[in-house]
N, C-alpha and C positions, 0 to 999 in steps of 0.2 A: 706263367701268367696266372695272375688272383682267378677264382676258380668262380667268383659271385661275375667279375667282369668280362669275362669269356662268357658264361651265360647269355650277358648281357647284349655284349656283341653280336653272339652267332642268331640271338634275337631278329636285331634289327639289320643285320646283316643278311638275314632270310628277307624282312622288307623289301630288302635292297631296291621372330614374330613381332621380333620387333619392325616396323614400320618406318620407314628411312623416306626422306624427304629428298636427299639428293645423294646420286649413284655415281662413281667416276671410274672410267679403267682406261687402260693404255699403253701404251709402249712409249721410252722418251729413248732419242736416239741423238748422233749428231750430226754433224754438217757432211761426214762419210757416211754416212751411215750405218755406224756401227752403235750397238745401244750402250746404255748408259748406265750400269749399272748402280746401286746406291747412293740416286740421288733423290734431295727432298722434292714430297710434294705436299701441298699442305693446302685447305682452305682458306682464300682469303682470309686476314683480319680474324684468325683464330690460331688455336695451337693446335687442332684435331691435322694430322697427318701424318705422312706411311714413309719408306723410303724403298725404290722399286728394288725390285730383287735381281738376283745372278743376271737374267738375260733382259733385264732395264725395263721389266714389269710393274704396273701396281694395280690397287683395286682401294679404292676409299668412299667411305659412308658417312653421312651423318643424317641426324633428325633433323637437322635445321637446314633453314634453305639459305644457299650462297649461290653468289653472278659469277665467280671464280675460282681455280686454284692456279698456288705460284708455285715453279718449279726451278728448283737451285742446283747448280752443284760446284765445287768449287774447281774455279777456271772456266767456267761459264759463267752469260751474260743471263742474270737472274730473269726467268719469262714468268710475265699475266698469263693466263688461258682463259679465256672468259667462257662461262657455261650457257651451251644454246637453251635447255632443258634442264628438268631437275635429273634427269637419268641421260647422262653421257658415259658410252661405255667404247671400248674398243676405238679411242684415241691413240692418234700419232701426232709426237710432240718433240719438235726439233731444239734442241739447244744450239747457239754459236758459241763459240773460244771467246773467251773476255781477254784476245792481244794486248788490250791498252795494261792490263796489270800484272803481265809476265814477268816484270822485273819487280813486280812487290810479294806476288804467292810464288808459293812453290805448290807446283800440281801435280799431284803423285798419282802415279799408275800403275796396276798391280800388284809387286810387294812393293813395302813401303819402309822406310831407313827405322832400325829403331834409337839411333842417333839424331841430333838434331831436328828430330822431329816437336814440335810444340805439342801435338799431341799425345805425344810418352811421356813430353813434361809434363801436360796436367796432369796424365794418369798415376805419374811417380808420386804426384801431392797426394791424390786422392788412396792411395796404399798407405801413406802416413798419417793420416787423420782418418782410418776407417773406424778405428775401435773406439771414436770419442761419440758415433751417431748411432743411434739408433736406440733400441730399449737396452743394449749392451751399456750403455753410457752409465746407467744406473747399479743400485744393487738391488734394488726391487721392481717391477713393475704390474702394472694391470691395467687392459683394455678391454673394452667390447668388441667383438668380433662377428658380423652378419657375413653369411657368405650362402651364395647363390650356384646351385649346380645344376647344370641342363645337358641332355644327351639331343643331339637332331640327328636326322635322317639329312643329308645332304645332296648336291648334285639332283634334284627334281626335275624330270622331264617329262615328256607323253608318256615313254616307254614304261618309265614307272606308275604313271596314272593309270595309264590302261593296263598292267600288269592283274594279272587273273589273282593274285594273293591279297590282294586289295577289295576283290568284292566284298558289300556288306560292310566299306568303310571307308569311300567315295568322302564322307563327308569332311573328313581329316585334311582333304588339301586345302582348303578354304582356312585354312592356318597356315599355309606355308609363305616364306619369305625369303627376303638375301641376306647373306652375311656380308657385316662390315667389314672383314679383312679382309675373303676369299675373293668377294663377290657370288658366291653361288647360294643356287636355292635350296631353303630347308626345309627341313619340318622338325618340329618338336615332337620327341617321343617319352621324353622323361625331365621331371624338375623339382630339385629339392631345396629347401630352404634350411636354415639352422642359423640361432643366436646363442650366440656362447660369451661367459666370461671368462678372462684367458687372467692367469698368473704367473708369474714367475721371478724366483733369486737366482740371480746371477752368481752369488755367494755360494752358495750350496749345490749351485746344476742344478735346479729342479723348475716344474714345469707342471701347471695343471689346467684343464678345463672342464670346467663345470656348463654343461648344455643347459640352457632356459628352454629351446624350444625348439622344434621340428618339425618341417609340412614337408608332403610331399604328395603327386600326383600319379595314379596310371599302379603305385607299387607299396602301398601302404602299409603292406604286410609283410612284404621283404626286407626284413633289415638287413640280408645277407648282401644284397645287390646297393641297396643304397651306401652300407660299410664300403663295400665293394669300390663302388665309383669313386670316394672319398679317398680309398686306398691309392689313386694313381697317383695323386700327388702328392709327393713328400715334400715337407717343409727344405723350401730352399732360400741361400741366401747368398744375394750377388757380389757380396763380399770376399764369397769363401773362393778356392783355388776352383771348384768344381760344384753345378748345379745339378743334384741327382731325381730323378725320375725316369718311371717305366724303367727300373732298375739299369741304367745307363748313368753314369757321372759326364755329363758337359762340359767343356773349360769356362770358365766366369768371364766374358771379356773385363770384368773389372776388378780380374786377380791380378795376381804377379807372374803366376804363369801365362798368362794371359798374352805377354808379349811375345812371347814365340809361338803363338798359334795364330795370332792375329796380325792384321793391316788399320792401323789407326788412323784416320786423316780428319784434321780441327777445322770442320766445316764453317762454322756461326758461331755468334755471340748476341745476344739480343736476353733482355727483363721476361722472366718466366715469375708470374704471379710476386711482380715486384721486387725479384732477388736477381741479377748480373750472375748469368751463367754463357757457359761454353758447351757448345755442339758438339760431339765428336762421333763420326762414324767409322764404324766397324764392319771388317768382312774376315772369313779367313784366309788363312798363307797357303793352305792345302786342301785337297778335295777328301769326301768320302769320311771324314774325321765325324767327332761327336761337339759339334761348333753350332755358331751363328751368328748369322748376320742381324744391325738394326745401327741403330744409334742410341747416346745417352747424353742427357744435358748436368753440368757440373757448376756446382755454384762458385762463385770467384772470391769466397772467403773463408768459408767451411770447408769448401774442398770434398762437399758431400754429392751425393747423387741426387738430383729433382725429380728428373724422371728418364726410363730407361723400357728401351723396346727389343726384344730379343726372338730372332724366328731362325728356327734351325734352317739347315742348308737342305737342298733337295736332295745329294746326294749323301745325307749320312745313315750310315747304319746301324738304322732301327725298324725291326720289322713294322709291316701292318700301320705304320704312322706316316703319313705323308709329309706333315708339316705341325708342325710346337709353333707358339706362337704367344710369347709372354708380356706383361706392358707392366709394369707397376708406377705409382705417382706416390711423392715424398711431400711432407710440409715442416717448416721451420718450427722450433720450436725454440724459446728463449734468444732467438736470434743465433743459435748456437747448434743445438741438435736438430737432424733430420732426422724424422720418423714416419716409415710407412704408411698410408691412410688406404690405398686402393693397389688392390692387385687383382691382375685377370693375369687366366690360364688358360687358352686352347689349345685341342689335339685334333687334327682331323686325319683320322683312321681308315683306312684304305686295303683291301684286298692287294691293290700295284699301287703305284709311285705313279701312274699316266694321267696327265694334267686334266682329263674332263671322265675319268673312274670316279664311281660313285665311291661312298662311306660314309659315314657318320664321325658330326663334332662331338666333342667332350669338352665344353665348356664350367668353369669357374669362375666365379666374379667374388673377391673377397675385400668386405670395406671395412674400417679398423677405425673405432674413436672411444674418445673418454677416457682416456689415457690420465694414470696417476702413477705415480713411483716413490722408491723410497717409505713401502708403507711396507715394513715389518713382519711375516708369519712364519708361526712357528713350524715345525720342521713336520710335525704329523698329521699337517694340513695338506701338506701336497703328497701324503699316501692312497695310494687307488683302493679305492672299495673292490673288495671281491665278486659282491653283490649289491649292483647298481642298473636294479632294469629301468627306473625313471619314466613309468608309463607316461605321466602327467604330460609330460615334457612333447609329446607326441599329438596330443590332443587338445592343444591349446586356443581359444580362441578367433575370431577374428580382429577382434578388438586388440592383445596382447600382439599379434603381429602389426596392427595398424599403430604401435608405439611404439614396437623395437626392432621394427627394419629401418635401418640405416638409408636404405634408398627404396624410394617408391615403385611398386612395378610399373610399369606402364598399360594399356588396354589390353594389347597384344597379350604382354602376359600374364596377364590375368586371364586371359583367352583359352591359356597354356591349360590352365587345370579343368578349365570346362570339356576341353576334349578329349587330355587323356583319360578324363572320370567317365567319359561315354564310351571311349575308346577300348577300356579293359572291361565294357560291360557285351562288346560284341561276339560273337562264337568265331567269328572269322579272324580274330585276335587272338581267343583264349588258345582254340587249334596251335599258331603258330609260337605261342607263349609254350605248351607241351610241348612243341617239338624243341624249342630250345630246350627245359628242362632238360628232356633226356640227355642229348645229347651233352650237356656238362655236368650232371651227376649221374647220369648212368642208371635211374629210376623210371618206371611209367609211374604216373602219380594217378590213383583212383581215391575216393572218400575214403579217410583215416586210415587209407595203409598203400606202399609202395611195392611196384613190382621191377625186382631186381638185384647186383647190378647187371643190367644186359650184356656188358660187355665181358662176363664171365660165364656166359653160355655155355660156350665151347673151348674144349683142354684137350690136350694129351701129352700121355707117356705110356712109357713103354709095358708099365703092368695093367693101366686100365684102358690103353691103347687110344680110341677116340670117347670122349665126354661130356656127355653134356650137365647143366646145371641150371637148376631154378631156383630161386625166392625170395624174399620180400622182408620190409620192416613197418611196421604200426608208423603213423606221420601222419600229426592233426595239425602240425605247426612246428616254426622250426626252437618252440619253447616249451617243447611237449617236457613233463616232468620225470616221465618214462619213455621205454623205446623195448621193443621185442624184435630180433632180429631172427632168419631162418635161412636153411637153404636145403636141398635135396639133391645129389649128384646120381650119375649112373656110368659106370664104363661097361664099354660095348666086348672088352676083351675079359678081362675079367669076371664080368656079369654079378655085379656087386653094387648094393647101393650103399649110398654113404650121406653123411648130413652134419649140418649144425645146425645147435640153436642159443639163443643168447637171451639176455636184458639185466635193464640195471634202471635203476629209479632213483631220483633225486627228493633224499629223504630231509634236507634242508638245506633251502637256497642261499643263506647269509652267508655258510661256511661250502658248500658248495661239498656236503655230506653226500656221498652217492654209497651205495649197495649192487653189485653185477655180481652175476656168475652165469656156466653158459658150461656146454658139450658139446664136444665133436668127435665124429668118428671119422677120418680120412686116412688117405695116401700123399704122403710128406717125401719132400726132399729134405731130412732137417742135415742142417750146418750151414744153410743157407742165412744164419748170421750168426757172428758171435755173441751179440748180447741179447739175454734168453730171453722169448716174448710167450706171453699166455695171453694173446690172442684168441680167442676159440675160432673167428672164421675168416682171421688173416691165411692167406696163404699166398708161399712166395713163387714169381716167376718161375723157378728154378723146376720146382713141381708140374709143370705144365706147357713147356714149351714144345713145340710142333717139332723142333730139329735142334741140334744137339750136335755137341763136338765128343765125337766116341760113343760109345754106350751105358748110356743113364742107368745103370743097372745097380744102383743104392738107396733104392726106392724105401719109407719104411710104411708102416700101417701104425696108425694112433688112434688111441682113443683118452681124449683130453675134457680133463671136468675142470674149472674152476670159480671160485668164490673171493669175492675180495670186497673189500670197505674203504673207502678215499674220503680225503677231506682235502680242502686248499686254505688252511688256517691265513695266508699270504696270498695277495692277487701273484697268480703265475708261476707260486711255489706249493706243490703237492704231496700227501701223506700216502702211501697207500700202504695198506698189511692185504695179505692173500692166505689163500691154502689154492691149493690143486694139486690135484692126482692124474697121474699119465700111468697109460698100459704101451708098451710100445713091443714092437715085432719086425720082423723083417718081411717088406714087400715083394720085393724084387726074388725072383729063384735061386741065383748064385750067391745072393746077400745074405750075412750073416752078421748077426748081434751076441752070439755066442759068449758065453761068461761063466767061467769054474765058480761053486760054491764052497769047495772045502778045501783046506790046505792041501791035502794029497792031489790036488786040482784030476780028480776023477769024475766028479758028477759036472754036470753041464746042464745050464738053463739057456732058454732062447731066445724067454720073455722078460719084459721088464716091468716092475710094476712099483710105482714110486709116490708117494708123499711127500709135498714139498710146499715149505712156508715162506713165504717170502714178504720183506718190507723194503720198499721203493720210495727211492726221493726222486722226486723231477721239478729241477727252477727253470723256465724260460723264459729270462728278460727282456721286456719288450715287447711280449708278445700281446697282439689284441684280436678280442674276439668279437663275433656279432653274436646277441642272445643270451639269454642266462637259462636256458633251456637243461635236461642231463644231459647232451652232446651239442653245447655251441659252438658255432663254424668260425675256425678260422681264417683272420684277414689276411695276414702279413703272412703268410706260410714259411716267405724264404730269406726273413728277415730279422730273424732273432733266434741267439745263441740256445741249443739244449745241454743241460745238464743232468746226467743219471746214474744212479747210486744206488744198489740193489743188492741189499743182502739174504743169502735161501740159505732155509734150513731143510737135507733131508731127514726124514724121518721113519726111525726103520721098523716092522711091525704094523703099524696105524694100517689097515686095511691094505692089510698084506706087503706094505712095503718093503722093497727088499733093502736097502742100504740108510745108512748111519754120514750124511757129510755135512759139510760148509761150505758155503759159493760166495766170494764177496767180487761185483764187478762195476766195472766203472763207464761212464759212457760220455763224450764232449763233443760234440759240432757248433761248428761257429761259419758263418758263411762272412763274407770277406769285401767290402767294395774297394780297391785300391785303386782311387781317382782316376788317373784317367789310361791308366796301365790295365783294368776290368775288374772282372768278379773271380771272385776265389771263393774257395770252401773245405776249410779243414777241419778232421778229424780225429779223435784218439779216443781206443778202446782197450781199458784193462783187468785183466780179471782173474782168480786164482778158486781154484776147487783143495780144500786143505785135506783130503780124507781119497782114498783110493775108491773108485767107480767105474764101472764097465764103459764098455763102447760108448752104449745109447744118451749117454747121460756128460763125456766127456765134450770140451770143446774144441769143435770141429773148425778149421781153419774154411772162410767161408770161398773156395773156387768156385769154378762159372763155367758149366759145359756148356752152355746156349749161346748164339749172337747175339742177346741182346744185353744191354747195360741192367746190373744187378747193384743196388745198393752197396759201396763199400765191399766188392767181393772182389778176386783176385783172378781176373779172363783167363790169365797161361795157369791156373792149380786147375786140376780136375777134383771132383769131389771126394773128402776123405783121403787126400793127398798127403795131408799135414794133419795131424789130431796132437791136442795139446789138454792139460790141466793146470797150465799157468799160461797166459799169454799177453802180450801185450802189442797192439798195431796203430798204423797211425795213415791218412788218407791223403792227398793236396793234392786238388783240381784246378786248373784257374783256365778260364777265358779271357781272352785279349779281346773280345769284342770286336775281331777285323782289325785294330792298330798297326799291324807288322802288313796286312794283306794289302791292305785300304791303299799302299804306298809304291804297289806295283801294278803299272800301268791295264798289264793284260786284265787282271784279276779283279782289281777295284770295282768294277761295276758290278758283280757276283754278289760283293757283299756277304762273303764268305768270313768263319771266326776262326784263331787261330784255337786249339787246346791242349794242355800237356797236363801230365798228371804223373804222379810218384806216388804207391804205395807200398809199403812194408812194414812185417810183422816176425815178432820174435815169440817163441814158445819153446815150452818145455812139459815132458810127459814124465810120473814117476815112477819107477821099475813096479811100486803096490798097485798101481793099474796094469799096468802093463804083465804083470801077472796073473789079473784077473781073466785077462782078454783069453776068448776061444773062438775066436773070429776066425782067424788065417788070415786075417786081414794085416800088414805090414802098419806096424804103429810107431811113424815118423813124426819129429818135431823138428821146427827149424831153427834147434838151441844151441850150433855151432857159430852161427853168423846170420843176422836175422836175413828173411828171405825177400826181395823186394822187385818192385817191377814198375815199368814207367812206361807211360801213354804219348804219344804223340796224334793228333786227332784235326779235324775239321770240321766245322761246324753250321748252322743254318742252310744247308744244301736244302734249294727249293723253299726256305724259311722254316723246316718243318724236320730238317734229318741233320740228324750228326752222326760220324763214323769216326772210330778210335783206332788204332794199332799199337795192341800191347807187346811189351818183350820183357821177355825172364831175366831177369839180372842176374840169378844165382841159382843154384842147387839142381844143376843138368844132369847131374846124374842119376836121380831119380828113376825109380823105371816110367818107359812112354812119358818121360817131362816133354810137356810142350814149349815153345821158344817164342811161342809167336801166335797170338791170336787176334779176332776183329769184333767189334760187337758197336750194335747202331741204337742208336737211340731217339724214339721220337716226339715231338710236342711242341706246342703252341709258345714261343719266348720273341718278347720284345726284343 
């Protein structure tokens, strides 16, 4: 989960306006009384209506006042409701059988044929004329884009009024109101605004927007959380096979695979703003899937969509989301193309799925005009600036908003910003505002510097037994030009203390020129990856877990300086040259880095002391960030490819270095959506050392003594199991998302994910190392038959745990080879 919207959440998840003229809910049921599900209800003499859900539910709003709504569904006898009140809620609404017309409809219940259905026929038209609507239809286009975002607090009752985290800001419910879909009460706690012009060649794939302008309420200073919010929803389009958000792919009821997931029945026909279209509702074939229910109207010449309503099912699985809930409206264009003008998004986000559980909406409201096409740019027009902080853009008038928002707010919200502007000036907010902090960056935040991360307090191993850790980084903003980082450790076994310190400054924002270097003196697990990191105050799991499969006894001690210079001449693609110097030794008592210095291999050294130059490429396409700061936060963390290229020179002599090599290594992840089969994420890591080098300095094939999930490392190797100077690996994870579970009966409601995984690697050591070695240490490589091992796992246990079961494919004869190991892993996923 994005790390700005988990903030965001566990926000107003500690909490835990518009203004509607007429309220309706209900139950429609029929003459047995069984209910009725996905039938219309709609407002008199308008188009504003809903269709009830699974158990023949609905809940419908408007601003305007109506005497009625009419409830239809086909093979019933279409009913008035007349409204006593402007708020009718918790209605019971009988349909009869329409017997007289049994022999003219066919009344489908359940699954439904996908033969002879009139409803597959329009949808077949509507797959053969998709790629003639829309701005696809073009080879250029450009629109205006106003889009409205808003977070509430939902479910409002006494409990929460009078809840004791609310004193000292009592005066916030006098905002609160109902939702038009849900029916429930909210509150507003966050609302952004943005006008953008949007481009794009069909010609070329390419795509840009240029922001005009930016409000926002309660969070003015966070770009990370407003990136954040923006991040939930990816551009979708109900064209495609599959609608992707909160990293989930959907099926499109208005794809082609659409027909095997779903039940189509051609409710109406009736003039939608003047154009003869067909009704057609949707439900799905099966439970627990990544579907949903609604209807869509199709026009009778075009064969386009008008307009189209889509709410996921109650039971599918997606964590923490109770209910999606999408609408968009189409308009004619030349009498020929359809093009989007209005799209709404809601999420309403829930700790459980239990129908009166509080949570909070994530609302969208996106309106689209001014549309032109066919107008020409050249190609290094739609190249992204590296550096584009665009203050202006943020600080715009009111006047400039009162010309280019597309739709007017209303009282209410306009209401919005007057309260959360008071609302983040209260102490009994900001309190609750730190406590979120911490908890999603892992900082206390005091005036210009933070303390932490907290959740790195406490470690152990075996040489400095139990450990604790403190310290902190400078943080005036998240566009500080500089940053100073620290920390202090102390083991209680050992009795040793140890430390880092870091920074790096941003010496010009246009190219994104930065300057770091930084010292560390610690207790390492290294081999703990294969592609070498100069990190100075990373360190891995592996270093410090509580419990351990065998004994961690290849502990080493470092001491790490380094310097380096970066530029991003390219948005996303980076320069860096380095130096750093390591001293390295052995930690642990039994461990040895042992290495002969002269041919007659009679002297022996222990320690290692090294000079090492390095130049790194890193492209990540796609990636975006918040901030132009020297460390901006990333949005998409898990949604664009890395690539990394890294060539070191040792250097021997240079302050006392001991060895003379060449390291050239390669680094790829790519993470994977595969419609509606899940997520995947593959990897390949290759890399060759040309020149013979001791233990310390060789690469270490990276096993996993611990329970828990390690980056890319190998659960059945123990560490130093495999040592290599050439190697090459490759990684494949993939999540089914529940697809295979969802479909047996017991299980389905668990909402449990399937996962399986294959990794294997191949290396090779050369005898000129392996002559150096004065370890005693066994220096194996896996250059018979690469060595490889496959996962079978489960996943979302509790929403919050995953458990794997690894097994050795190969090479049992190893001494103590393991066959078989478990490791859990845990975290917050949609």
């Amino acid at each position: 989960m994005n790390k700005g919207l988990y903030l965001f959440l566990l926000l107003i998840f500690c909490l835990n306006l518009v203004h509607a003229q007429t309220k309706v809910s209900g139950r429609v049921i029929d003459n047995t009384g069984n209910t009725v599900p996905f039938a219309n209800v709609i407002f008199e003499n308008s188009s504003t209506g809903t269709t009830t859900d699974e158990v023949g539910e609905f809940y419908l709003q408007s601003e305007k006042d109506y005497e009625a709504i009419v409830v239809s569904f086909l093979g019933y006898k279409t009913l008035r409701v007349p409204l006593e009140s402007s708020v009718n809620l918790n209605m019971k609404i009988n349909l009869e059988e329409e017997t007289s017309s049994l022999d003219e409809v066919v009344i489908y219940r359940g699954k439904t044929s996908k033969k002879n259905n009139p409803a597959v026929d329009i949808l077949k038209k509507v797959w053969k004329n998709r790629r003639k609507n829309g701005v696809k239809a073009f080879d250029q286009y450009s629109y205006k884009e106003y889009e409205k975002l808003e977070f509430d607090l939902n479910t409002i009752d006494s409990t929460v009024i009078n809840n004791r985290l609310f004193n000292g800001m009592e005066f916030i419910f006098d905002y609160a109101d109902t939702n038009n879909v849900t029916g429930k009460t909210y509150l507003p706690m966050f609302i952004n605004e943005s006008v953008s012009w949007v481009y794009g060649d069909n010609e070329m794939g390419k795509k840009k927007e240029v922001l005009l302008g930016n409000k926002n309420s309660g969070f003015s200073q966070n770009r990370n959380l407003i990136n954040a919010v923006k991040d939930i929803y990816d551009d979708y389009d109900i064209y495609k096979n599959y609608i992707k958000f909160f990293d989930k792919s959907f099926v499109s009821p208005i794809s082609t695979t659409g027909i095997d997931t779903y039940n189509y029945i051609l409710s109406d026909s009736a003039f939608v703003d003047n154009k003869w279209c067909y009704n057609i509702i949707y439900y799905p074939r099966r439970e627990n899937e990544l579907t949903f229910r609604g209807n869509f109207w199709v026009n009778d010449t075009t064969w386009a969509v008008k307009n189209i309503n889509l709410e996921t099912s109650r039971d599918a699985n997606i964590n923490w989301v109770k209910q999606v809930y999408i609408e968009q409206d189409y308009e004619v264009l030349n009498d020929s193309v359809f093009i989007i003008t209005r799209d709404f998004f809601m999420a309403d986000f829930g700790l459980t799925k239990k129908k009166g559980s509080k949570g909070v909406y994530a609302k969208r409201t996106l309106l689209l005009n001014e549309y032109e096409f066919n107008k020409e740019k050249p190609e290094p027009f739609y190249q992204s600036q590296v550096y584009d902080p665009q203050p202006q853009v943020y600080d715009r008038s009111d006047e400039f908003w009162e010309a280019n928002r597309l739709e007017e707010l209303n009282k209410d919200e306009k209401g919005i910003y007057v309260m959360l502007d008071s609302l983040t000036k209260t102490r009994a907010f900001r309190r609750l505002y730190d406590i979120a902090t911490i908890a999603e960056s892992g900082y206390v935040e005091f005036d210009g510097w933070d303390y932490g991360p907290v959740y790195s307090t406490f470690g152990f191993n075996e040489v400095e037994g139990m450990r604790v850790r403190f310290g902190g980084r400078t943080y005036f903003g998240q566009n500080d030009p500089w940053r100073i980082q620290a920390y202090g450790a102390y083991g209680f076994r050992d009795n040793k203390f140890k430390y880092g310190i870091s920074g790096k400054v941003l010496l010009d924002p246009k190219s994104r020129l930065i300057l770091a270097g930084g010292n560390r003196r610690d207790v390492e697990q290294l081999g703990a990856s294969l592609t070498n990191s100069t990190d100075v105050l990373g360190r891995s799991l592996a270093s410090s877990s509580l419990i351990n499969v065998g004994d961690n006894d290849k502990l080493s001690s470092i001491n790490l300086s380094t310097f380096s210079l970066s530029i991003e001449p390219v948005k996303n693609f980076s320069l860096r040259v380095g130096a750093n110097y390591r001293e390295i030794r052995p930690a642990s008592p039994e461990f040895s880095l042992d290495y002969y210095v002269n041919e007659d291999r009679t002297i022996v050294h222990s320690e290692i002391h090294q000079t090492e130059l390095s130049t790194i490429l890193t492209y990540t396409p796609g990636r975006i960030v918040s901030g132009y700061g020297v460390e901006p936060n990333v949005v998409n963390e898990e949604d664009f490819p890395t690539f990394f290229l890294n060539y070191s020179l040792g250097v021997k002599d240079v302050f006392n270095s001991d060895f003379d090599y060449k390291k050239l290594q390669f680094f790829y992840n790519q993470p994977l959506l595969i419609g509606g089969l899940g997520r995947s994420n593959f990897s390949i890591e290759a890399g060759k050392t040309f020149d013979p080098v001791p233990l310390g300095l060789l690469s270490v094939v990276p096993g996993n003594q611990t329970y828990f999930a390690i980056y890319n490392s190998f659960p059945t190797l123990d560490f130093y199991e495999f040592v290599t100077d050439s190697y090459a690996s490759a990684h494949f994870d993939h999540n089914f998302n529940g697809r295979l579970l969802s479909r047996i009966p017991l299980l389905r409601e668990l909402n449990l994910r399937e996962l399986v995984g294959i990794s294997m690697v191949w290396g090779e050591i050369s005898e000129e190392s392996k002559m150096l070695d004065a370890s005693g240490l066994t220096l194996r490589a896996p250059d018979k038959d690469p060595y490889y091992e496959y996962s079978f796992g489960i996943g979302n246990i509790f929403k919050i745990l995953q458990i794997e079961a690894h097994f050795r494919g190969n090479y049992f004869q190893n001494p103590d080879a393991r066959s078989f190991a478990i490791t859990a892993d845990f975290g917050f996923h949609f």
